[in-house]
N, C-alpha and C positions, 0 to 999 in steps of 0.2 A: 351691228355687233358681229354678225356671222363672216359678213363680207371682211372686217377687220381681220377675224380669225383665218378667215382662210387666206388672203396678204401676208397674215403671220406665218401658216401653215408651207406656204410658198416658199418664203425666204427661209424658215430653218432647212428645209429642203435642200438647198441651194449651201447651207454654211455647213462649215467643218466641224464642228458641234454639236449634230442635230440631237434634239433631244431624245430620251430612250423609248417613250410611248410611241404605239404605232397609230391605234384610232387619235383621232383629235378631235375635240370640242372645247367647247367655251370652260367648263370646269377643267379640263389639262389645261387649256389654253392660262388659263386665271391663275393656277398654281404654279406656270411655268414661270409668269412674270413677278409673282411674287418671292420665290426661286431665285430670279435671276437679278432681282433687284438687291436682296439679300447678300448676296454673293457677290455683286459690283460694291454697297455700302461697306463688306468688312475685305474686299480688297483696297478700298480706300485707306480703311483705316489701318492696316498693316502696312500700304505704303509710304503712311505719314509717319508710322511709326521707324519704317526702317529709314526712311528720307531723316527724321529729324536725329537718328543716332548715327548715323555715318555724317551726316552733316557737321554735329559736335566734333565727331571723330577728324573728319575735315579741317573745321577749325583748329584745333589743338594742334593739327600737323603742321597744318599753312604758320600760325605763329609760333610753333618750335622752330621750323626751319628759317623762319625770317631771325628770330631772335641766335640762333646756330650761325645764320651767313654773319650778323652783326658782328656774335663775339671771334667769331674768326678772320672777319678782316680787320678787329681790332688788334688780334692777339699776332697774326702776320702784320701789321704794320706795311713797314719800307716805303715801294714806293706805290706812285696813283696806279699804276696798272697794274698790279698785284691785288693792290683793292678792290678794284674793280672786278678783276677774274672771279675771287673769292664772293663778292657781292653776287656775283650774276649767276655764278652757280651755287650758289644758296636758294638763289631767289628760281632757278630753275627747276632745283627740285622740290622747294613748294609749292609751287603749283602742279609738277609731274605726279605727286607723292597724291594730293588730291583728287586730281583728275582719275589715277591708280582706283584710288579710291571708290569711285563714282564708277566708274564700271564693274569694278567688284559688288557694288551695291546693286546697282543694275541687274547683274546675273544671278545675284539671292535674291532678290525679288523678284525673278523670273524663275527662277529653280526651287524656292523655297514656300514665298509669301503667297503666290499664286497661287499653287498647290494647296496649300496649305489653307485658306481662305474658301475656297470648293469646296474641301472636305468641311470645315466649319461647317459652311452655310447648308450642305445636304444633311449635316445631323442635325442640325437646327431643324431643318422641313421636316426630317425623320421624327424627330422628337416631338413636332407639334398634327402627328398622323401622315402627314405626305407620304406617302409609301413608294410614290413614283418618282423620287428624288434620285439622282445617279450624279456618280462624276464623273466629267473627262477624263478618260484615261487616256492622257496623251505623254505624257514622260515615261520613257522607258525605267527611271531610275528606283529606286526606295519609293517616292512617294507614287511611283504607277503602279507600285505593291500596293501599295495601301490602298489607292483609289480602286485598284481589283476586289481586294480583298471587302473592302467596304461594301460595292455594289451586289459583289454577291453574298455578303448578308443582309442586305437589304433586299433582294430579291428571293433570298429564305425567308424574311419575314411576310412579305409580301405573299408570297403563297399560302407560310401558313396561315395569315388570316383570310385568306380566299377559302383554303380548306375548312377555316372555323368556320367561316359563312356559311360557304353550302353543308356543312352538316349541320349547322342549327337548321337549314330551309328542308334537308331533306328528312331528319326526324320529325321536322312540324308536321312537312309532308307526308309522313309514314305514321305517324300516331293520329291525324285529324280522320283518315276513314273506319278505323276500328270504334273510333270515339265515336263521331255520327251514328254509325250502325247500331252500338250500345245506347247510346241516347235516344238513337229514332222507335227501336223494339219498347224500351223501357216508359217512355213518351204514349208509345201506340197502346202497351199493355195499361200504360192510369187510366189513358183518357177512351177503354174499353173499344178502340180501336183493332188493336191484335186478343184474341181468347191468349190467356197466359197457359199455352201446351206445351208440349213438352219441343217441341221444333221452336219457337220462338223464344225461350228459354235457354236451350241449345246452342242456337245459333249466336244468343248473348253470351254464354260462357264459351265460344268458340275463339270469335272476338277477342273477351279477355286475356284467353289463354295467348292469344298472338301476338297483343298487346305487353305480357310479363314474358313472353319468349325474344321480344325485338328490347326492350330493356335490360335483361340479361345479357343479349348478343352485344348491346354499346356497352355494358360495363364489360364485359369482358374484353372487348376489341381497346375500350380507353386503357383497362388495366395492361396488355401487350401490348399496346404503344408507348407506354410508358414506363418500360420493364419492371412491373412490381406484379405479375401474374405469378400467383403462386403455383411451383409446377413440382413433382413429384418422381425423382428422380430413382428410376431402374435398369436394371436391365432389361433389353427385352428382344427375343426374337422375332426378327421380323416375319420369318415363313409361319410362325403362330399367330400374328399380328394379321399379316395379310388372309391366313383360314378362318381366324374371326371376322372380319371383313365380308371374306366368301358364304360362310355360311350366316349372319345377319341378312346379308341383299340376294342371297339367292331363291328366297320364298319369291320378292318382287321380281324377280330378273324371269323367273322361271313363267310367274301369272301375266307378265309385256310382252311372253316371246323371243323372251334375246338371251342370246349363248354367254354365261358370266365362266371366264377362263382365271388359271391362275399360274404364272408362271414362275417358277423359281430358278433363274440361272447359278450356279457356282455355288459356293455358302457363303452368303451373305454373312457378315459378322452382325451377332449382339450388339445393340447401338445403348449408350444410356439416355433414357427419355423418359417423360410422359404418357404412358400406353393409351390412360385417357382422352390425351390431349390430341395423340397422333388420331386413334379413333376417331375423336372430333373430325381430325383432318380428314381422312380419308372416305369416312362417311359423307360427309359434305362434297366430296368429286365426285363420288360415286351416286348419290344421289343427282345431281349437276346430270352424269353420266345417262343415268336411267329415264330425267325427265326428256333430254335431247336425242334419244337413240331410242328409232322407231322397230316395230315389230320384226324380226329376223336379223338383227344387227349383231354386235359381239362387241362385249365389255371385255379388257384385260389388264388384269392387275399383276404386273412384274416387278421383281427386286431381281436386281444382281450388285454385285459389289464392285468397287469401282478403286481403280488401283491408285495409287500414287506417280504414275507415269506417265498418267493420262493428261496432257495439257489444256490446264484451263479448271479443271476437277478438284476438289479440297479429296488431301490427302486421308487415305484411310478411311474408306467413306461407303455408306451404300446407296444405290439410288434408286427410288418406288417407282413406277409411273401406275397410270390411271389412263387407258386408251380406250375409244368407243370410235363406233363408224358409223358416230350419227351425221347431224348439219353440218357438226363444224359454226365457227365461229367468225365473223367479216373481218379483213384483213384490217381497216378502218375501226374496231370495237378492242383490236387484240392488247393495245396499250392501258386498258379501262378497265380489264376482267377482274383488276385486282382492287379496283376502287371501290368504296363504299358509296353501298346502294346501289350498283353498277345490275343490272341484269341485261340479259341477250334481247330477250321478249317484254318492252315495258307491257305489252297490250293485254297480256296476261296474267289475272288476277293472282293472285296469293291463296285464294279458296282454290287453283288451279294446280298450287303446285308449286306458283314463280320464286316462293321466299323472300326474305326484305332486302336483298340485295347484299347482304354483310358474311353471307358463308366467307366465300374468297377472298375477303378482305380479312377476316378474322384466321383464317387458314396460311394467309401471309406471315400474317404478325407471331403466329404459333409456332410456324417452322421457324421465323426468325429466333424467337426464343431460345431454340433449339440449337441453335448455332448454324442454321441451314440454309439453306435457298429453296424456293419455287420458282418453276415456269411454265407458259403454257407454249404450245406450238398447233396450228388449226389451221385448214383447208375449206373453205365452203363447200358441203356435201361429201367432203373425203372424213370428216372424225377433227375430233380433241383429241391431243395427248397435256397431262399434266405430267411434270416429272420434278421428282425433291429429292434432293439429295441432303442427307444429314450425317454428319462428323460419325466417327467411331469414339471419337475423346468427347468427355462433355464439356457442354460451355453451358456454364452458370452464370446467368446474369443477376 
């Protein structure tokens, strides 16, 4: 079986069609053929279909013109070679007229049926789960749109059911150790295992609490992904915005050691938003900030405003950042910071600090809301910077 597949493996290799999977195994292997069988049966059947309608059309030609050269060398008369002339070229251009024909057939069923038979048959594999179904895109024309077009939604789809996957593995995975813990205390307290004190007790309502805090963070992260977050729309300065900020984390900033600064360049304009919501934001960096930035380091939180000039920048705008001179973050990790359940340090507990991995991700979806962007930029042992920038118009989703 294996040696087959790799024979197979070989030869698409080698052909002008290779399939779109990069690993290969016997399950691609097994989908590809059933794929490709599919898509040789209904190009069959499209080329019977256009074979037997140009053929009629054939027919119908070939004995119009035979019955045409008839009633014209009846209708000229005279003499035998006059007949003849007329007979011969009747009879030449029924079979020209046909032949015509059959190559025009030939090129729709190369331009049209072929095409067109692909794409069938990938929706067919699509439709029955194959998610790794692709077409040739080898016609430049209309249908090489299509076949574009096709694949990459089929490779949105594909993803996002990889996304559904691993968040169902990593909720399973983020709810089963608080669950254990609760279980194991509550287990230990029946069976007079653990004294029911007030630490053991505790540490089960700590638990809990971590447990309705990571359910919270998925409904709120499903509701901004799927723009139905209700948000609360104000005015709000941001050099007030960012003093609330300062004075929240400057108790912690002050008991770690680290200088918490705050910069306001220009005047930034009133943005309309969520103060809430930004809160949320910016708490969540700054926190990120204060676990990764060690004793003697410097937090900074700046806004300036950002013009219309500036290429590349949404017009009218201000932009926050959130700067530390802590680790920093692996060049290798920096496309991930924003993914759920993504943290820098898995090795480090949650009793520690680490969070369930969804600040940043939720922090995404919130400026999105907003009509805004984030981004991060990070140096291994030079510092994080986040920086957002959000509209001066609001975008109501």
């Amino acid at each position: 079986m294996y040696k087959k597949a790799r024979q197979n493996k070989r030869f698409w290799e080698h052909h002008p069609h290779r399939p779109p999977w990069e690993h290969w195994g016997y399950e691609h292997e097994h989908k590809f053929r059933h794929w490709a069988r599919d898509r040789k049966r209904k190009r069959g059947c499209l080329f019977f279909r256009f074979a037997g309608l140009f053929g009629f059309m054939a027919l119908l030609v070939l004995g119009g013109m035979a019955t045409l050269a008839f009633l014209l060398s009846r209708l000229f008369g005279g003499d035998r070679q006059t007949t003849m002339l007329v007979w011969a070229w009747g009879c030449g251009l029924s079979l020209a007229l046909p032949l015509l024909a059959g190559l025009l057939a030939s090129r729709a069923f190369r331009s049209i049926a072929t095409p067109l038979a692909d794409v069938m048959a990938a929706a067919d594999a699509v439709a029955e789960g194959d998610l790794s179904a692709r077409v040739p895109e080898r016609d430049p024309g209309d249908f090489g749109r299509l076949a574009k077009s096709f694949n990459r939604m089929v490779e949105k789809l594909e993803r996002s059911d990889q996304l559904r996957r691993n968040l169902t593995a990593d909720v399973a995975h983020e709810l089963r150790t608080p669950l254990h813990i609760i279980q194991g205390n509550l287990e230990g307290i029946l069976d007079d295992v653990y004294v029911p004190s007030e630490v053991h007790i505790g540490a089960t309502l700590e638990e809990t609490r971590l447990l309705a805090r990571l359910v919270e963070d998925l409904r709120t992260l499903s509701l901004a992904e799927a723009g139905q977050l209700p948000l609360v729309w104000e005015q709000v300065d941001v050099a007030e915005l960012l003093a609330d900020v300062y004075t929240s984390f400057s108790g912690q900033a002050e008991a770690a050691g680290i200088d918490l600064r705050v910069e306001i360049e220009g005047e930034p304009p009133t943005i309309p938003a969520d103060v809430d919501r930004l809160d949320q934001v910016l708490g969540n960096l700054m926190g990120n900030a204060l676990r990764h930035t060690p004793s003697g380091g410097v937090i900074t939180l700046r806004a300036e405003p950002v013009l219309s000039t500036v290429e590349g920048s949404m017009p009218e705008s201000v932009r926050i950042t959130v700067s530390d001179t802590g680790e920093g973050i692996p060049t290798e990790d920096l496309p991930y910071v924003f993914d759920r359940f993504w943290r820098g340090d898995r090795s480090r507990p949650r009793a520690g600090g680490a969070g369930s991995g969804l600040g940043l991700a939720i922090a995404r979806q919130l400026i999105h809301a907003h009509g805004g962007r984030i981004g991060v930029a990070s140096e291994p042992g030079q510092g994080t910077t986040f920086t957002i920038e959000l509209p001066k118009v609001a975008c109501r989703e």
